[in-house]
C-alpha positions as CSV (number, residue, x, y, z in Angstrom):
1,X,118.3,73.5,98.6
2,X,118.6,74.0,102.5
3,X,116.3,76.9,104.3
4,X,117.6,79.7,105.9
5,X,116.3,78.0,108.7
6,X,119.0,75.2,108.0
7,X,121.5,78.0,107.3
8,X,121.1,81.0,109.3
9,X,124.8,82.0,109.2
10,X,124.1,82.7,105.4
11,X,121.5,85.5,105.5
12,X,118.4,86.8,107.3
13,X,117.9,87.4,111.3
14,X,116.1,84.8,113.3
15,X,113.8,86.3,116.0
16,X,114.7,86.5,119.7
17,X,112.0,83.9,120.6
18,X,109.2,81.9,118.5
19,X,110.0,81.4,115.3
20,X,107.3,80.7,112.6
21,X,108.3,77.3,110.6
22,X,110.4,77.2,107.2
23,X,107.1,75.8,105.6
24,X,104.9,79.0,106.5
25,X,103.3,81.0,103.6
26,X,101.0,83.3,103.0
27,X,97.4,82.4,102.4
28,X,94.1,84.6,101.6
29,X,93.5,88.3,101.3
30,X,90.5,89.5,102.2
31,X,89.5,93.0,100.6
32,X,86.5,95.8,101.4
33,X,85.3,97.1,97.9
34,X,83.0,100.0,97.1
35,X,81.1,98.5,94.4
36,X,81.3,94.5,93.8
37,X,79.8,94.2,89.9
38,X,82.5,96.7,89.3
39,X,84.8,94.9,91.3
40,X,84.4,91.7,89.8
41,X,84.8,92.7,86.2
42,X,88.5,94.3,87.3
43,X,89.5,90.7,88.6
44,X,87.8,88.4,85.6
45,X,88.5,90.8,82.5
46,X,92.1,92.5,83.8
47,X,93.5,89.8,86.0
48,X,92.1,87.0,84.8
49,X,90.2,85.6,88.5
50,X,87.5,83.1,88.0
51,X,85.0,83.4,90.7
52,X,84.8,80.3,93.1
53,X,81.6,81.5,94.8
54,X,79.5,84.5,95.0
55,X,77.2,86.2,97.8
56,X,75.4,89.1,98.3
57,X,78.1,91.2,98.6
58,X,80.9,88.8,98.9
59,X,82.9,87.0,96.0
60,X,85.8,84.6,96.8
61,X,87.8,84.0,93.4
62,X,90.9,81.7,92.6
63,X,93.0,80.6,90.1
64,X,91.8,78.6,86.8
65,X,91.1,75.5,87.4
66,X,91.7,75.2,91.0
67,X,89.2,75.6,94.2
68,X,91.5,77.6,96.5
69,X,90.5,80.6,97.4
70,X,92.8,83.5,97.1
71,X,91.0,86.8,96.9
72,X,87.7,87.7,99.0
73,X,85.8,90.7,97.6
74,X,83.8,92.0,100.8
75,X,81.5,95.0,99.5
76,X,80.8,98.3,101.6
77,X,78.5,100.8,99.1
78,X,79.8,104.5,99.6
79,X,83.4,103.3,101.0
80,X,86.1,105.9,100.0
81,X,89.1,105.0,97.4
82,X,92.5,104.6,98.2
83,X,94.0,108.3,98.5
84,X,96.7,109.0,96.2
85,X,99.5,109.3,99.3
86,X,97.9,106.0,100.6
87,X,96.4,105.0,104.0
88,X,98.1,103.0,106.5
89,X,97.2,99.4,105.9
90,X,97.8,98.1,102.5
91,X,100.5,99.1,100.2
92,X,99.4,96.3,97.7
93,X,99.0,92.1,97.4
94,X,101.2,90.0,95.7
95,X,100.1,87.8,93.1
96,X,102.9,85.0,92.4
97,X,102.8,83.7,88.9
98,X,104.6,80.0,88.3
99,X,106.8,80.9,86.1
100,X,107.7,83.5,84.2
101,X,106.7,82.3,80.6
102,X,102.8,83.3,82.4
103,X,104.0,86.9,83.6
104,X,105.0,87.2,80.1
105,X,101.7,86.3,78.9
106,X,100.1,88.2,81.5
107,X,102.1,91.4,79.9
108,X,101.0,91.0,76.6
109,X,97.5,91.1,78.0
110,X,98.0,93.7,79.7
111,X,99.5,95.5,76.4
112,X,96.6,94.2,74.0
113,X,94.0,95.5,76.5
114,X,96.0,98.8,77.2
115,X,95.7,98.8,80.9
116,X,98.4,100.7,82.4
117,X,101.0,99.5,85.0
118,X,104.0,99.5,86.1
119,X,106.9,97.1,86.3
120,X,110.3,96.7,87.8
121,X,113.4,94.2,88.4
122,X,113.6,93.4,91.5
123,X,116.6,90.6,91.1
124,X,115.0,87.8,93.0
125,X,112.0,88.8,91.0
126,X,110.1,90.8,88.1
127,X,107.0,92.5,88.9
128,X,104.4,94.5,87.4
129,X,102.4,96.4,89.8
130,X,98.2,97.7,89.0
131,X,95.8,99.3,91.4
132,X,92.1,97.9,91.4
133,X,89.0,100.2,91.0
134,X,89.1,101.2,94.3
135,X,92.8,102.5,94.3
136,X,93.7,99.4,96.0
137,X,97.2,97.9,95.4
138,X,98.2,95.0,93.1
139,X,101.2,93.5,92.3
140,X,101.7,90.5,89.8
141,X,105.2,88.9,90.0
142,X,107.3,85.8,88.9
143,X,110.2,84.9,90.9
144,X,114.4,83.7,89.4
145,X,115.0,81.2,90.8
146,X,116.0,81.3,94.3
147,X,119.7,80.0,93.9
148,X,120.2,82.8,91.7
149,X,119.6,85.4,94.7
150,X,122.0,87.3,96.0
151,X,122.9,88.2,100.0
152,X,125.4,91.0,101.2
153,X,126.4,91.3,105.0
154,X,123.4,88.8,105.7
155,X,120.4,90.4,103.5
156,X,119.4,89.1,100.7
157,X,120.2,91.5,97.6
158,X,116.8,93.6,96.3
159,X,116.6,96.5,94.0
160,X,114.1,98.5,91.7
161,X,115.5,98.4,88.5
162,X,113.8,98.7,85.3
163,X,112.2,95.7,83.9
164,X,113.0,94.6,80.3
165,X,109.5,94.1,79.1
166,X,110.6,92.9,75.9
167,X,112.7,89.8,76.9
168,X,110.3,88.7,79.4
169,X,107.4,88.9,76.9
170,X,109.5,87.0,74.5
171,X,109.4,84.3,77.2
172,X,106.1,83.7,76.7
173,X,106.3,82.1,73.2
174,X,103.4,82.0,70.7
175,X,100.5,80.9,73.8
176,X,98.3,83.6,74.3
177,X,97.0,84.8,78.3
178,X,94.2,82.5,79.5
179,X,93.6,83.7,83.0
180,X,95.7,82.8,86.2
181,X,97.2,79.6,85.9
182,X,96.8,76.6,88.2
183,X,100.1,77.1,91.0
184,X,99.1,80.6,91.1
185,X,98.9,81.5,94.8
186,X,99.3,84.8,97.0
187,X,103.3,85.6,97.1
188,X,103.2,88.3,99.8
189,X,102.1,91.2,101.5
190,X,103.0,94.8,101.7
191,X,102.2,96.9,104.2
192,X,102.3,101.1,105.0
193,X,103.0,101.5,108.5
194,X,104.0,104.4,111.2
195,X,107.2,103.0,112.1
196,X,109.7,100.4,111.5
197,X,110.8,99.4,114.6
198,X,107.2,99.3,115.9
199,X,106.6,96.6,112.9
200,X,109.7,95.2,113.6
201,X,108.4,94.3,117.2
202,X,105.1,92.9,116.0
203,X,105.9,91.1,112.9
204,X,109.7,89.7,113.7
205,X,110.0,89.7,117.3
206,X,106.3,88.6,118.7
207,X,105.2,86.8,115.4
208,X,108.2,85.3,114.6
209,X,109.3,86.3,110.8
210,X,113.0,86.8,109.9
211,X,114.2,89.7,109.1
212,X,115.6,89.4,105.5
213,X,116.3,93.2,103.9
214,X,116.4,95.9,107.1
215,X,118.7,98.6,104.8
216,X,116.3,99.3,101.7
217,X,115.4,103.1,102.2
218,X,112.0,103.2,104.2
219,X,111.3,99.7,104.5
220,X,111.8,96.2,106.4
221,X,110.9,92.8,104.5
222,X,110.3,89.6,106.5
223,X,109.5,86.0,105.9
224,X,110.3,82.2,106.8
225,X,112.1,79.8,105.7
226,X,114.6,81.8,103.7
227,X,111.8,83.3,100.9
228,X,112.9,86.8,100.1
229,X,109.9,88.3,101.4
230,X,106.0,87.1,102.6
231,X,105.9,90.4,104.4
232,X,106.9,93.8,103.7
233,X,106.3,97.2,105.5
234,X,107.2,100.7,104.7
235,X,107.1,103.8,105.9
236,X,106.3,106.2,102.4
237,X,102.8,107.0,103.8
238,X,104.0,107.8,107.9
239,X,101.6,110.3,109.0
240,X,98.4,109.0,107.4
241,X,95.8,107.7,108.8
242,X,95.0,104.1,109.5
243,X,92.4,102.7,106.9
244,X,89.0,102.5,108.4
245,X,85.5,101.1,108.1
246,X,84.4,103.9,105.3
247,X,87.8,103.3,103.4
248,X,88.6,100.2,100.6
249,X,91.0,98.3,102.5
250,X,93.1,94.9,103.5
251,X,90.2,93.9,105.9
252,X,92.5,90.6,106.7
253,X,95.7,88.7,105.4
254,X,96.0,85.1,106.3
255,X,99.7,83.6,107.3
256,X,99.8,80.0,106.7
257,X,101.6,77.5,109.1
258,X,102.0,74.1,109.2
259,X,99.3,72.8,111.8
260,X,97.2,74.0,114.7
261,X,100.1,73.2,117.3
262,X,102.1,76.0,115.3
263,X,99.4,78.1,115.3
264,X,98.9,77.8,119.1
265,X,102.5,78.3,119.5
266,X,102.7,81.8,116.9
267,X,99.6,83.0,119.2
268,X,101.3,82.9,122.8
269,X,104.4,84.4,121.5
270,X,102.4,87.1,120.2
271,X,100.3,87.1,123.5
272,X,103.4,86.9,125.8
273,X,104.3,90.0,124.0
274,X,101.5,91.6,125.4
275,X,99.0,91.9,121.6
276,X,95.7,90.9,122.1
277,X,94.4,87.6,120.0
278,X,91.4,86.3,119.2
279,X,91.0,82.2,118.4
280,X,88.5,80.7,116.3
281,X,88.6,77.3,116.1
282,X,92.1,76.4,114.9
283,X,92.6,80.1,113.6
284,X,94.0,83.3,115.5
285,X,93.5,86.8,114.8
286,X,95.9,89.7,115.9
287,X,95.5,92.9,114.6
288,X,99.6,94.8,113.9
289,X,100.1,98.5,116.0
290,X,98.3,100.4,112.5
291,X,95.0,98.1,113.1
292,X,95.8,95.9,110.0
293,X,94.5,92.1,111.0
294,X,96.4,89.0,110.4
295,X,95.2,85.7,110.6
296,X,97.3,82.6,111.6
297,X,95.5,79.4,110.1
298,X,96.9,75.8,109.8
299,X,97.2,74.4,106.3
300,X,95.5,71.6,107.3
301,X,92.6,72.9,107.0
């Protein structure tokens, strides 16, 4: 099926300038936990991580049966939780399942363990949303598949409707939850911030995302290459604070692109648009107007 980037009359909003590649996704989160044994035992026993390698203090977990990372557990003893209203930073992390046979599965787990969360239809996809130990935001989704999305007046269609727990468990058949499954990689991103139009400049006009959904109450949702979202950003916690060094936080997301000419390319816009970045090796760092850092890395790696 064509991109938006092949097909921009259909939906979405290029950006002024740059404009990140159709093949960009997003990569690593990197997390500051209070407490890493505890930590640890959320990700293996509820989720279902394996850990890749461990560290004093550091644990990078990913998928069974794969070496990517996905997740990097960074502890801080004494760091507060999340407050209940939130911090500016990180709403949550999205965890995309492959299919939705293993969100099913992941469900029933969830059921048999009795961990509580909740879930939601969100017509390109069906999520079910946890927080970690720290109060730290989790979602764990599937997506329908994409020619089955919807766009009205150029955005593509997204909702909060009720999920039907009992179909979608159905979908998983008679096979029982093993952990993550290998395809399983970081979906997206979501992020509180003090003002839409502030993210907008950073994230769509300097970074180079498209906008895809600018009319859901509260919040803006970006991405490339037509994907219904690798970024969103809301304003439900405007007028907290920023996340600091003494609170669990999104210490760093990682955006994915192509090569290290793309990389170069994402950094000036971002530079030329007067944000500060920081280059390490083939990587860039640039932290958004709340403090939140993203970093720009090539996929070959």
């Amino acid at each position: 099926m064509t991109s938006l980037q092949d097909t921009s009359t259909q939906y979405g909003i290029a950006p002024p300038g740059f404009r990140l590649p159709a093949a960009t996704h997003v990569g690593m989160v990197r997390l500051q936990v209070s407490d890493l044994r505890r930590s640890l035992a959320y990700y293996r026993e509820v989720l279902g991580f394996q850990a890749i390698e461990e560290q004093p203090g550091v644990a990078i977990r990913g998928s069974t049966g794969e070496a990517h990372p996905l997740i990097e557990l960074h502890e801080k003893p004494g760091v507060s939780p999340v407050p209940r209203r939130g911090r500016l930073g990180l709403f949550h992390f999205a965890i995309l399942l492959p299919d939705r046979a293993s969100l099913g599965r992941f469900v029933a787990h969830l059921a048999e363990s009795g961990e509580r969360a909740g879930m939601s239809d969100h017509l390109v996809s069906e999520a079910v949303y946890l927080t970690d130990p720290d109060g730290l935001g989790i979602e764990v989704y599937a997506d329908r598949p994409r020619e089955s999305w919807r766009h009205q007046d150029r955005q593509i269609v997204m909702t909060t409707e009720p999920l039907d727990v009992r179909d979608l468990v159905s979908a998983a058949g008679d096979e029982p939850w093993k952990g993550m499954p290998p395809g399983t990689s970081i979906g997206h991103v979501h992020l509180h911030v003090g003002d839409l139009d502030a993210a907008d400049a950073f994230y769509h006009q300097a970074l180079g995302l498209d906008r895809v959904v600018w009319q859901y109450p509260g919040a803006l949702f970006l991405s490339a290459g037509g994907y219904h979202h690798h970024l969103g950003t809301n304003i439900w916690a405007a007028g907290a604070s920023p996340a600091g060094e003494s609170n669990a936080r999104l210490l760093e997301w990682e955006l994915v692109l192509p090569g290290v000419p793309d990389v170069d390319a994402a950094a000036n816009s971002l530079e030329q648009a007067g944000h500060a970045v920081t280059r390490e090796g083939g990587s860039a760092l640039a932290k958004d107007p709340w403090g939140t850092t993203v970093r720009l890395v090539p996929a070959s790696r």
